[in-house]
Structures are given as structure tokens and as C-alpha cells.
N, C-alpha and C positions, 0 to 999 in steps of 0.2 A: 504494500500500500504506500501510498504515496505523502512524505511528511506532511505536503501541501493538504490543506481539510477544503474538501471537493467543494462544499459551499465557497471556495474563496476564487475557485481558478474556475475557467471556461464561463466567465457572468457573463458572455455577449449569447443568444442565437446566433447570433451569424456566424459561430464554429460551427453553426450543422451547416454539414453539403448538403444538404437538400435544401433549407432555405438560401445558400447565398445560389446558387443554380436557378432557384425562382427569383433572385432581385435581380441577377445578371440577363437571364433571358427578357424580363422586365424591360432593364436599359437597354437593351438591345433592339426592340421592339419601339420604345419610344424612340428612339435614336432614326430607327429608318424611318419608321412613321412621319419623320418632320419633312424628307427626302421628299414620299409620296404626297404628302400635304401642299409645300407650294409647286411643286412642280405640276399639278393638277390647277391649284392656283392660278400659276402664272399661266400656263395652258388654255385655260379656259377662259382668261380674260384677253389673252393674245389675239384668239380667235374668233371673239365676239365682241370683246370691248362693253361689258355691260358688268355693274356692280351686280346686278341681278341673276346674270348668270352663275357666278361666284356665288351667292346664296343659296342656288337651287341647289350647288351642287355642294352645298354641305348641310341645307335642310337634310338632302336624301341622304347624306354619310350620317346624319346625328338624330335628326328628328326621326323619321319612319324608322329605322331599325329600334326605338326605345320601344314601341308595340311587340316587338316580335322576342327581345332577349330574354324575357324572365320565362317563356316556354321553350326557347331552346338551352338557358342556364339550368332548365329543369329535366329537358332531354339529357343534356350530359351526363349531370348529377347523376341520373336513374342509373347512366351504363354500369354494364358491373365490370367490364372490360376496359386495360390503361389505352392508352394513345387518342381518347377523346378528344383531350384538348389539344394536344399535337395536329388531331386532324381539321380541327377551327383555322390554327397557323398555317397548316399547310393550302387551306382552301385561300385562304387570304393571298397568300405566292402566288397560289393560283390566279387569283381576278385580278392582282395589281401587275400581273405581266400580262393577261388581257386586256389591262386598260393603259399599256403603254401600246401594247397595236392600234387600241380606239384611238389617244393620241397623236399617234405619229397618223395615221387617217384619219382625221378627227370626225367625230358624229356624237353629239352631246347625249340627246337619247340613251342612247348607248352608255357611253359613261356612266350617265346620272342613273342608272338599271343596275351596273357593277357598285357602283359606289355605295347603294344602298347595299348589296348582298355584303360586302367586303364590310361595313359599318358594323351591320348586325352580327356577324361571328367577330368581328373587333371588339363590342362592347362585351360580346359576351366570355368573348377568350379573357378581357380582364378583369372583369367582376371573378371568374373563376379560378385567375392568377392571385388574385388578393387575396382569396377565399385559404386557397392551398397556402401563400404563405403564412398566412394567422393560424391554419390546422400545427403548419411545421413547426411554428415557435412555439405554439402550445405543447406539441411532443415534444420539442427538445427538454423543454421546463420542466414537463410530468419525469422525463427520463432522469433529470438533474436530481429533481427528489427524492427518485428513487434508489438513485446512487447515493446520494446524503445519507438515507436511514438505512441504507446498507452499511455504510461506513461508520455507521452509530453517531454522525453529527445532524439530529434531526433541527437543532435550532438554525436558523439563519445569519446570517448578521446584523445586527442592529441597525449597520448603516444605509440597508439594502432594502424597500419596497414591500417585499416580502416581509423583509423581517421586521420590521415595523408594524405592519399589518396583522404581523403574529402577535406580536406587543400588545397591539389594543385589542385585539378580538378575548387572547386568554386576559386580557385587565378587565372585561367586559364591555367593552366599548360596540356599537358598531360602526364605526370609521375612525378615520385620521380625522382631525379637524383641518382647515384650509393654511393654518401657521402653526400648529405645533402638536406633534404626534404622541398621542396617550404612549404613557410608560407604565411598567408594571416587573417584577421582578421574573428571574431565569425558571424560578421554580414552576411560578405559577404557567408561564410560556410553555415549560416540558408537561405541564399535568393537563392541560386542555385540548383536548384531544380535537374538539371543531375548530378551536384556532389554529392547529394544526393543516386540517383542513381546509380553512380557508385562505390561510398563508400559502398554502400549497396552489389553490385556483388565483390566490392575488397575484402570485410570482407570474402565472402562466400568463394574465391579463400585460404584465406588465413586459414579459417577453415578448406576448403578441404586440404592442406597443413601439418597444425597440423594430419590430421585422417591418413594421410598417413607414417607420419612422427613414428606417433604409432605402424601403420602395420609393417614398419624397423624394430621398437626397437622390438617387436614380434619376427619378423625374424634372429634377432641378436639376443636375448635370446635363442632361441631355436637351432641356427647353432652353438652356445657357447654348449650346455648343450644336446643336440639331437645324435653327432655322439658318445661325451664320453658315454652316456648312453647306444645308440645300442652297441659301443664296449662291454659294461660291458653282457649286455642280450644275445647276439647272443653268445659268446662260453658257459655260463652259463648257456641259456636255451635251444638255439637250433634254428635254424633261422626260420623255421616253427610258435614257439611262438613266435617270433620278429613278424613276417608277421600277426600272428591274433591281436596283438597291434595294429598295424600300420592301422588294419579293425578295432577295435573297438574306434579309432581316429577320422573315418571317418564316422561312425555312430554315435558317439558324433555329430559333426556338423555336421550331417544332421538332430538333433532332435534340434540341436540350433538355425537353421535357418527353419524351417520348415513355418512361415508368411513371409518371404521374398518372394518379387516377383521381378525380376531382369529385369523389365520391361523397353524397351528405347521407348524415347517419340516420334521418327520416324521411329520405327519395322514395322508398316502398311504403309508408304510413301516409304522407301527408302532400295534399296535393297542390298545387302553386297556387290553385282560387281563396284553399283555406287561409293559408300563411300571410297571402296579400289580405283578407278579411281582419284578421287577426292583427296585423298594426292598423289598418285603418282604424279599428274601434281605438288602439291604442292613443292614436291621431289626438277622437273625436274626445277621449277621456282626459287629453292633458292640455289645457288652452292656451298654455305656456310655448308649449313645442308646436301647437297650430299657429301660432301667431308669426312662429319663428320660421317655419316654412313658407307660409305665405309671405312676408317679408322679406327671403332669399327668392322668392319667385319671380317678385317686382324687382329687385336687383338685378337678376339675371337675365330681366328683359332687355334693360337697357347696357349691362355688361357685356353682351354679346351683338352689338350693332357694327362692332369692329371688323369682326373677319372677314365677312364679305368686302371691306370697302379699305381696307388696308392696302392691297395691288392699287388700286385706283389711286387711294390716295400716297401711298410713297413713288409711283410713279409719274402719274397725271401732276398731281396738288405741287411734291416736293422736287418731283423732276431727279428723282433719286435715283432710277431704274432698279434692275431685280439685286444688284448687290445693296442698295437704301432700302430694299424691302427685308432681306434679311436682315440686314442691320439690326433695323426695328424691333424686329420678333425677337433677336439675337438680346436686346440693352432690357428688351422688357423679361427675358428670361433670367438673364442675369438679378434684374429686381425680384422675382421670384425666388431664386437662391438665396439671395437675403433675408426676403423677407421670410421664406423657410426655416432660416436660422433663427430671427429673430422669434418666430412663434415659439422654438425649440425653448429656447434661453426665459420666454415671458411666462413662467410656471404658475408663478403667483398672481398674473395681473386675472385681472375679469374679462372673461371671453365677450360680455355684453361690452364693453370698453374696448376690446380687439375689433369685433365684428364689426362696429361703426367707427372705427377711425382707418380701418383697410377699406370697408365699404367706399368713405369720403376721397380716399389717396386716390383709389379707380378712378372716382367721380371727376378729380380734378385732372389726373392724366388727359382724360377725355375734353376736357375743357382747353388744356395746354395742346391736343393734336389739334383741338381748333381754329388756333390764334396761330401756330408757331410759325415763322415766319419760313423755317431752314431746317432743316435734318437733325442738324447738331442738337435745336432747342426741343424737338419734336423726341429725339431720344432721351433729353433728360426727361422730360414729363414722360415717355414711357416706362423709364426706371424709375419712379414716383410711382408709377399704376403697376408696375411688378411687384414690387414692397405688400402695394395695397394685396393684391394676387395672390403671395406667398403668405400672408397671413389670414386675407378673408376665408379660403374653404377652408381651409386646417381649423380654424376656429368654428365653422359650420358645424363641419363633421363632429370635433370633439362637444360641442353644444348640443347638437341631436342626439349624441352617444350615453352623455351626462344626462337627459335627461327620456329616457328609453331603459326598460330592463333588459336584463343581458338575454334574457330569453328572447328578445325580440331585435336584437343589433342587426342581427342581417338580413332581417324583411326590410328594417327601417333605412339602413343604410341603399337598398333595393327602390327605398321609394326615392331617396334622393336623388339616386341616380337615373332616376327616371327625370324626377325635376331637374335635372341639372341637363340633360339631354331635349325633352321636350319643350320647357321654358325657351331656352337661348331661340329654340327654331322660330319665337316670335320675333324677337330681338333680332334674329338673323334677316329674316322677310323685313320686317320696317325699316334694317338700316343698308340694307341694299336699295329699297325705294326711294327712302330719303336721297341716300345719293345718286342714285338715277334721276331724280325728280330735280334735283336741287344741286349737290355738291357735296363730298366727302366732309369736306370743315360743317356744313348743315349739320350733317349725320350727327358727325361728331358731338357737335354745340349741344344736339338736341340728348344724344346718351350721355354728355357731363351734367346738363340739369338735371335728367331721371335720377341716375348712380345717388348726384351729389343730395335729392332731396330723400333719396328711400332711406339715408342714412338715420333719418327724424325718425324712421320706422323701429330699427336697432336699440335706441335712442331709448323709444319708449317701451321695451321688453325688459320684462323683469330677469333680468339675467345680471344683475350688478354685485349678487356674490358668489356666480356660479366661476369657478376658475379651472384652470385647466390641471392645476397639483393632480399626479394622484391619488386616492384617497379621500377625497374631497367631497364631503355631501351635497350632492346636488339641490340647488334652491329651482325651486318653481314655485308659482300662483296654486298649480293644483296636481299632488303627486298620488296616486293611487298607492293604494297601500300594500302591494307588491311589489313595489318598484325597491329597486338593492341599493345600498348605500354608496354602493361603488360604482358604476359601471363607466367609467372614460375608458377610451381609447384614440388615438391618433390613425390617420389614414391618408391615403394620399391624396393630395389635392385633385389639380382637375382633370375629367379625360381628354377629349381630344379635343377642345374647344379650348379660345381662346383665355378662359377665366375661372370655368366649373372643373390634374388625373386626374 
């Protein structure tokens, strides 16, 4: 045995190969994705010249596939055979080197027909990318314990989540408070047998936490490094070889994951109408957590009025062509990475204080592409709106998560991600119009006022002691009386939209 006491060595998940194999495939995936994203982009507006077209052809990649995911995330689920999800990746290879032939021929139809199929096994390969990595973290943790109480060191460390959590359960507590975590002596720690127990699902929470926390930085490496790079390939190679990148991305993972089985442990008992049933009452029961979806709904209208009318406008408006286009996405990515850190680092602040001052930073980027007169000033107010980005879903997420029982995280997480896909698709149709109708800085003007006024929405939700520690009891207006003292977690921000991993 090893002098070292197993509680102290291997504290990250991400010594399990299985989960760093799901973050890497992850990056991988987001990385090409950026590849195929303007290169379709720039493609479609080359050929048409219409902000509008640029919308239709990411309504069909975001909005229409959100109806079809949660039956075919439930088709996988079901199989009892691996390479499911391998076979999502692979189908995606598939249509995105069909749709560098529609390209290089171009016929929009077409396109916007692939784009949707290609969307729908996209959202659904990562809702059940995310899925597996929060299963792996969770067994790496249960395995850790196991190893612990083999090694006869069943306590924790003080300093560690777990073990704190152990602290106040056998003190009698139920939770940490938001600044200073219940104490109680070693004895009582060893004789409490459910604080054991709970210490044991708090560590897992809290690994799952970390795997996800990874998936971010993933996401924010590659939203950093993903649009400069397509800039750079798509007028230097041609958006056709952008497009076979962005396929050979997705046949990378799907030979990384090829033992993966994305299997849920109620696929034969429960069936997707129940489960979506079952948070909505949860919805209809908490007015807290209604208030707060509706709220990110109206946000998300006007947060996504950008991506259609970004080509237009860093080319048309800035005169910046497709290397000012990456640029753009490139400096607002980079604000994303920060702002990812800074959500990391703001443990103690209030998530209702996060949500409306990232809400605002958007609101005002959007304000700044309106006015700016140059490139240079057009990307700082984009790294302003990356900031806002890297902290508004992170604080979503962790907000719906806090206030949701654990029993229902991944229906609930299920609906966001519906909101967050179906929403934008208005946001996306209005601010193509706008600037067809009008002019990009229009667009823009008109989603700096939305963004900057929905922030009054934030503003007034009772979320001013819900924080993101965790451990942390969740405040609401109205909490059902099954609801756990605990339940945060971290997730990745937006999927493939400009604002909502």
C-alpha cells in the first residue's frame, strides 16, 4: 500500500481515461465545428448576399432539430449496444462532406435539408456527450471511495467538499451555509453512517462539477482559437475544405468514442413524455425558477440577433472581409474565456448579481457593434459581450440547477436546452430582417436595447442569496418540500449558437 492515504492523491476526475477521452473528443468536435460554421456562413452569404439567408440556415441547424432531439436522445439511450453515439459522429462526417459538394455546387434547399439533419444528431451527440461525462466523474468518485474504505481511510479531508459535507451532515446539519461550513468532531464524522453516505454522493456531485467545469475550458479554448482559425482557412482554402475539416473532426470522435455506451439507467421504465411531464409540473411548482426561464427566454431573443448578420456586418458595415469576420468571433471568444474564469473564481458572489451584470455587458456589446466606427473598437465591445457570455449561461445553468432536485437535473437541464435552441430561432429570424430591412448597426441598436433592458428582468428575481458555493442552500420565493439542500452543478455554457455550449 501506498504511504500516500488515497483520499489525498488522484483528487482531479480527469485521471480517469474515460473522462479526459470525452473532454478531448468534446474539443475536438467544437474545434471543427467552428471550421463548418463560417464556412457555410461565409458560403451562403457569398452566394446570395442576404442576412436572411444566413438565418434560415441556422434556424434549420438550431431551431427545427430542438423538436426532434429528446426522441432521438431517447432512441440512443434505449440501445443496449456501444457505438451509438459514435454512429451520430459518424453520420455528421457524413452530411458535412455532402454539404461541401452542395457548396462547391451550391443549391440552398439542399443545404438548408442537410443542415437540419446534421443539427439534430449534433445536439443530440452533445446533450449525450455531457451526459457520459457527468456518469464518468461520478464512477471515478464512487471508485475513489471505494478505494478509501478499503484502505480503512473512510474520512475525507477537511479541506475537500466532501469532507466538509461529511462534517455537517454527521454535526446534523443539512448543508454548508453560503460562508462558513458546520464543524463537528472526527468521532462523530466516523459514527454517522448517512453522513457517510452523503459525503460519498456530495464528493460525486462535486466531481461531476470538476468534468464539466473541463468541458467549458474545452469550449472556451476552442470559441478562442476555432472562429480565428476558420477565418484564416475558409478564404485561403475555400469553404468546401473548411467543410471536409469540420467531417474529419467528427470522425475523429467517433473512433474516440467508439466503447461508449450512453446508456440511462430508466431507458426500459420511463418514457420521454413522462420525464418531460415531470419537470414541467416541477416548472409550474417553483415561481422562482418560472420567472427565471422566462427571463432567459426574453434574453435570448435579442442575444441571438447577431449570427445571422455578423458576415454582413464585419464585411458590408466594417469593410473587414472574412479575416475581420473571424477576428470578431475570435476577440468575443477570447471574452468568453475570461469570462469562464471569472465565473470559476466568483464562488461566493450571487448568481442573481452574475446573471444581470453579464446579461447588461451583452446588452452593451451590442450597443458598441452599433456605433463602432472600425474593427479595432467593434472588437473591444465584442470582448465586453464575451465577458458578459462566459458568465451569463454558466450562471443560468448553475441557477436552474440550485434550484431543481437532483432527481430532476436532467429533464430540467433538457428543457433549457430546448430554450436555448428554440428561443434564439426568434432572435435569429428578427435580426436577419432587421438587417435586410434596415442595416446591421439597426439590428444591432435594436438587440442592445432588448439584452440591455431584460437585465431589469434579472434585477427583479429573487435570487440575491442564491450563490454558486457549493453546498449552498438554495433560496427561492417557493421551494417544494422535496427539493435537497444541495443540488449545484456547473455545465457548459452555450451550444452552437452565438450566446446559449
Amino acid at each position: 500500500m501506498s504511504s500516500t492515504p488515497p483520499s489525498r492523491t488522484a483528487s482531479s476526475p480527469l485521471r480517469d481515461r474515460k473522462l479526459r477521452r470525452i473532454v478531448a473528443a468534446y474539443t475536438v468536435n467544437r474545434l471543427g465545428t467552428w471550421f463548418g460554421f463560417i464556412a457555410l456562413s461565409v458560403a451562403v452569404y457569398e452566394h446570395t448576399h442576404s442576412a436572411a439567408a444566413v438565418a434560415a440556415l441556422l434556424v434549420a441547424g438550431q431551431v427545427l432539430p430542438a423538436f426532434a432531439v429528446p426522441a432521438l436522445v431517447a432512441r440512443v439511450e434505449a440501445a443496449s449496444r456501444r457505438g451509438e453515439l459514435s454512429a451520430l459522429y459518424l453520420f455528421e462526417a457524413a452530411a458535412t462532406a455532402a454539404l461541401a459538394g452542395l457548396v462547391w455546387h451550391f443549391w440552398l434547399p439542399g443545404i438548408l435539408l442537410l443542415v437540419a439533419l446534421d443539427g439534430t444528431a449534433a445536439l443530440a451527440a452533445s446533450a449525450l456527450l455531457r451526459a457520459a461525462a457527468a456518469r464518468a466523474a461520478r464512477e471515478w468518485s464512487h471508485g475513489r471511495h471505494a478505494q478509501i474504505a478499503t484502505a480503512g481511510e473512510e474520512d475525507l479531508p477537511a479541506h475537500t467538499y466532501a469532507g466538509q459535507a461529511g462534517i455537517a451532515l454527521a454535526g446534523g446539519e443539512s448543508g454548508l451555509g453560503p460562508t462558513e461550513p458546520a464543524r463537528g468532531d472526527g468521532a462523530d464524522r466516523g459514527a454517522s453512517a448517512s453522513g457517510v453516505i452523503d459525503a460519498r454522493e456530495a464528493s460525486a456531485l462535486d466531481a461531476e462539477r470538476r468534468a464539466n467545469a473541463a468541458i467549458n475550458i474545452g469550449f472556451a479554448v476552442t470559441f478562442t482559437l476555432g472562429p480565428a482559425l476558420a477565418g484564416l482557412a475558409v478564404p485561403a482554402f475555400g469553404a468546401p475544405a473548411a467543410l471536409l475539416i469540420d467531417a474529419v473532426s467528427f470522425v475523429i470522435c467517433g473512433a474516440m468514442l467508439l466503447d461508449l455506451r450512453p446508456r440511462s439507467d430508466d431507458a426500459d421504465t420511463s418514457s420521454v413524455r413522462a420525464r418531460v411531464r415531470a419537470a414541467w409540473r416541477h416548472i409550474n411548482a417553483a415561481p422562482g425558477l418560472r420567472g427565471l426561464l422566462l427571463a432567459e427566454a426574453v434574453a435570448l431573443v435579442f442575444f441571438e440577433f447577431s449570427p445571422p448578420i455578423e458576415v454582413a456586418y464585419a464585411k458590408s458595415t466594417l469593410h473587414a472581409g472574412d479575416g475581420g469576420y473571424g477576428l470578431l468571433l475570435g476577440v468575443w471568444g477570447l471574452g468568453v474565456a475570461i469570462g469562464s474564469i471569472l465565473f470559476a473564481r466568483s464562488i461566493r458572489r450571487s448568481l442573481g448579481m452574475l446573471l444581470s451584470a453579464s446579461t447588461l455587458a451583452v446588452g452593451v456589446a451590442y450597443l458598441g457593434w452599433a456605433i463602432a466606427p472600425s474593427l479595432a473598437v467593434a472588437c473591444l465591445a465584442g470582448l465586453v459581450g464575451g465577458l458578459g457570455n462566459g458568465v451569463q449561461w454558466a450562471a443560468l445553468i448553475s441557477a436552474v440547477q440550485r434550484l431543481t432536485p437532483e432527481s430532476l437535473h436532467g429533464r430540467m437541464m433538457g428543457a433549457v436546452e430546448s430554450l436555448g435552441a428554440i428561443c434564439p430561432g426568434i432572435g435569429l429570424s428578427l435580426g436577419g430582417a432587421i438587417a435586410a430591412l434596415s442595416s446591421p448597426r439597426a439590428a444591432f441598436l435594436v438587440a442592445g436595447v432588448g439584452a440591455s433592458l431584460s437585465t431589469l428582468a434579472f434585477v427583479r428575481l429573487p435570487l440575491g442569496s442564491l450563490t454558486v458555493a457549493a453546498g449552498a442552500p438554495a433560496a427561492t420565493d417557493v421551494e417544494p418540500e422535496w427539493a435537497p439542500a444541495d443540488s449545484s452543478q456547473s455545465r457548459d455554457s452555450r451550444a452552437s449558437a452565438q450566446i446559449s455550449p
